[in-house]
N, C-alpha and C positions, 0 to 999 in steps of 0.2 A: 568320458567323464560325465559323470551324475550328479547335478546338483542338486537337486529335489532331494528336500526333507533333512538337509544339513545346515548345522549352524554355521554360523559367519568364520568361528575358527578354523572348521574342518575345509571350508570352503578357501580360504587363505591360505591354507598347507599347502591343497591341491595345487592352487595355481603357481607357490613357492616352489615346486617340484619342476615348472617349464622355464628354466632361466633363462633359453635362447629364446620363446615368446615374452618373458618379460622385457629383453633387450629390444628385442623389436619393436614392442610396443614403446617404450623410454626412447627410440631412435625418428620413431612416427610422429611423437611429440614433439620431440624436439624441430625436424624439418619442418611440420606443420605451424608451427610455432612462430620459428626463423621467417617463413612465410610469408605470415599474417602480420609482420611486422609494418608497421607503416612508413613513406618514405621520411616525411616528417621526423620523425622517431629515429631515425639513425645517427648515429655521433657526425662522420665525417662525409662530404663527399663521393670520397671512392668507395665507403661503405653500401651507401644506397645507390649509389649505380652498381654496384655488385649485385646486391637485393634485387633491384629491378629487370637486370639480365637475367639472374640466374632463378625469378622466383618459380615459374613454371615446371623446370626444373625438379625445385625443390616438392612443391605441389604431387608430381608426380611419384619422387620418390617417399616422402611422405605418405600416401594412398597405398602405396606399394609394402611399405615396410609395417603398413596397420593392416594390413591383407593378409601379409606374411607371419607376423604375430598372432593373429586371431585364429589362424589354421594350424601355427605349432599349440597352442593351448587347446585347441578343439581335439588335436588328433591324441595329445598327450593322457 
């Protein structure tokens, strides 16, 4: 995939053509996200002791699923 010397539409198709890197990418967010949540910031409880167990976790599969995205778009 070539981006050089394309406008922003052509550039948009391309990448609309990888939906399993888009999902990845949208799944990378999301866990990075959940993350970055602060404990303060959780509703309940057992919500942030959830968060706090499971952030590392989440951290790694986050990293992983933006890994994973970047290499289905790259190779697409």
């Amino acid at each position: 995939m070539d981006f050089t010397g394309l406008a922003l539409e052509d550039v948009v198709k391309e990448l609309g053509k990888s939906t399993a890197g888009i999902a990845a990418l949208g799944l990378a967010v999301l866990l990075l996200g959940l993350a970055a949540v602060p404990k303060a910031a959780t509703p309940g409880l057992r919500a942030a002791d959830l968060l706090a167990r499971r952030r590392s976790v989440m951290i790694v599969a986050g990293g992983l699923a933006l890994s994973v995205g970047v290499i289905i778009i790259a190779l697409s």
